[in-house]
Structures are given as C-alpha cells and as structure tokens.
C-alpha positions as CSV (number, residue, x, y, z in Angstrom):
1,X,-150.9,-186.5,-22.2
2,X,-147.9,-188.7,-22.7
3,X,-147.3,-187.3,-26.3
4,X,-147.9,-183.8,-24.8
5,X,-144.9,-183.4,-22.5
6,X,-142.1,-183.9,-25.0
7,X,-143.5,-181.0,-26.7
8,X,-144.0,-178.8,-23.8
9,X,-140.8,-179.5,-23.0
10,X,-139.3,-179.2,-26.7
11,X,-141.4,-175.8,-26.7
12,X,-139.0,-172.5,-26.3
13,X,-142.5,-170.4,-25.1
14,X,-145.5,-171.6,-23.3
15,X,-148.5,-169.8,-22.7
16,X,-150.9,-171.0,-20.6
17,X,-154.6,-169.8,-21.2
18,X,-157.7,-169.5,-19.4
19,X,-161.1,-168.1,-18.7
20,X,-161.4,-167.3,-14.5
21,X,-164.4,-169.2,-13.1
22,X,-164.8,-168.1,-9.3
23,X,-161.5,-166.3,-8.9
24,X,-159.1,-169.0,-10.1
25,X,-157.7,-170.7,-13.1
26,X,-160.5,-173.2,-15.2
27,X,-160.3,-176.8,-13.9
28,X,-158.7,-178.1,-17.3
29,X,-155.8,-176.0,-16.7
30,X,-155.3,-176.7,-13.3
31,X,-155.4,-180.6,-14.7
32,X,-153.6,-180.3,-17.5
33,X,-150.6,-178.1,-15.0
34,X,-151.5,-181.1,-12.3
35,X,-150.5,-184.3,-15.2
36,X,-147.2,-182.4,-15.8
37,X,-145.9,-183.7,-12.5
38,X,-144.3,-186.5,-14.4
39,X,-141.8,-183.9,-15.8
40,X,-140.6,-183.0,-11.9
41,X,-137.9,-181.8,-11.0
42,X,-138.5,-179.6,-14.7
43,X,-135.0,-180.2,-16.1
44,X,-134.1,-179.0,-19.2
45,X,-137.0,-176.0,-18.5
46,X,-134.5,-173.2,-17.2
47,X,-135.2,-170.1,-19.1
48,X,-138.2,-171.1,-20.9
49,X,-140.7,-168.7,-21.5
50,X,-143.8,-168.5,-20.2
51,X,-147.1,-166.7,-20.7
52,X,-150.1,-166.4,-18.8
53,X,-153.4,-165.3,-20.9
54,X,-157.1,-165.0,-18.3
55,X,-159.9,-163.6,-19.1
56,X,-163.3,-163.3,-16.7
57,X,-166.3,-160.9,-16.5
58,X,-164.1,-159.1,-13.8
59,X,-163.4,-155.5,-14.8
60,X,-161.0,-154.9,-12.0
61,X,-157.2,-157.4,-12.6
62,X,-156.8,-157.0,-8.7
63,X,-159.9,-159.5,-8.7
64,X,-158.0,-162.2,-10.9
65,X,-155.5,-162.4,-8.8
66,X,-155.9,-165.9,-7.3
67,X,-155.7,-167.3,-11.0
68,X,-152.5,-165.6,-11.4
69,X,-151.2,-167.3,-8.1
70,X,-152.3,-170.6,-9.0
71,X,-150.1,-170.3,-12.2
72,X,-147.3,-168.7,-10.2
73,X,-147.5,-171.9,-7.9
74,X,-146.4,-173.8,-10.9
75,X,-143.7,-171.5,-12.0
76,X,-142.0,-171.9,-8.6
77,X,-141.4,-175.2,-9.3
78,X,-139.2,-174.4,-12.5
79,X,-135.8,-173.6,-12.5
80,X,-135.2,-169.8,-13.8
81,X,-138.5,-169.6,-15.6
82,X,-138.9,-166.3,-17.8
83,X,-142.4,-165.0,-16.9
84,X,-144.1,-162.6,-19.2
85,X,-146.7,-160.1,-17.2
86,X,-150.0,-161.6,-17.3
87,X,-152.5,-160.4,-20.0
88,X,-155.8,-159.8,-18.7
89,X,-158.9,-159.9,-20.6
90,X,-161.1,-157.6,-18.0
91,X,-164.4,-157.3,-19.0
92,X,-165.1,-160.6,-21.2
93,X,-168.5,-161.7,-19.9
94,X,-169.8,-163.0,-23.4
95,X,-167.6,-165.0,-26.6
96,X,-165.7,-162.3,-28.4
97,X,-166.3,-159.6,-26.3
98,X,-162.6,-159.5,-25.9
99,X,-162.8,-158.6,-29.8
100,X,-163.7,-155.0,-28.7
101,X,-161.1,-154.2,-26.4
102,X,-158.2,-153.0,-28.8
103,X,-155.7,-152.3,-25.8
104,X,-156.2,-155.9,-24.9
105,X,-155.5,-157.4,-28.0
106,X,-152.5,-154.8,-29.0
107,X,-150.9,-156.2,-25.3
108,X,-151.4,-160.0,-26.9
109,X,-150.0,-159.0,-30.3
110,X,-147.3,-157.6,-28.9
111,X,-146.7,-160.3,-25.9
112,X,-146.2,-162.9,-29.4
113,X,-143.8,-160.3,-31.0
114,X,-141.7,-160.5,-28.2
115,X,-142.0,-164.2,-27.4
C-alpha cells in the first residue's frame, strides 16, 4: 500500500469500483479507502476527480444506495473533491452481464471522455 498512495495522490482522476454485496461497498474497497488514512488531512487532493463505478444484482439504484454513502463518507474528508454521478451497473447478477446493457456502458464510455 505504501507505493500506492503517492500514485493516488499523483493521480488527476480516481475512480473507485465495486461489486455491492449486501447493500454496501465490497470489503476490499472499504480496506483499501480504510489504509488511505495515512494520507489525512488529504492535502494536495482539492479538486481531484473522482468516480464511483457499483454494480449488484439490484435492478432498482435506490437499493445501492448505502454503497454510494459509504464512498461519500470518504469524499467528505477531502478538500473540494469533484464527484462524478455514480454509474450503476443495475442488473449484473452473473460476469459480463453488464456486457448487455448498452446504456450502462455508453454512461462509462462517456464518464472517461469527460474525466
């Protein structure tokens, strides 16, 4: 992890992905955000961007909510973060059923246009 956070801090986007497991973000995420807490207070973060990428066998985004939150608790620790809206990958029960959802993958084609 040491050789990790001079890169996420070198980094001018970060996206952050993860499948939902029982309504919240993966447990290697929510480590992986947990080890940056060498890096507090954030400085030299303001104005990165960031981008949050879930997917879970949820067909509703209202149910993925508490994943969302759990990355919005870390973006409350950083100064002026630049949050891109969420993509959600409803509907992904089995690997690469995202890969027929074309609306999905046009939102995450254009979310790295604009990064």
């Amino acid at each position: 992890m040491a050789g990790l956070l001079p890169k996420l801090k070198a980094a001018d986007v970060i996206v952050l992905a993860s499948p939902v497991y029982f309504y919240t973000l993966c447990g290697r995420l929510k480590n992986f955000i947990d080890r940056t807490l060498p890096l507090y207070p954030y400085e030299g973060f303001a104005g990165k961007k960031w981008q949050l990428i879930i997917s879970a066998a949820e067909d509703e985004k209202a149910n993925m909510q508490h994943a969302v939150g759990d990355f919005m608790g870390l973006m409350e620790c950083m100064e002026e973060p630049v949050i891109a809206e969420p993509i959600y990958g409803i509907g992904a029960w089995q690997m690469g059923d995202i890969q027929h959802k074309p609306e999905i993958l046009e939102q995450a084609r254009r979310a790295g246009e604009n990064a």
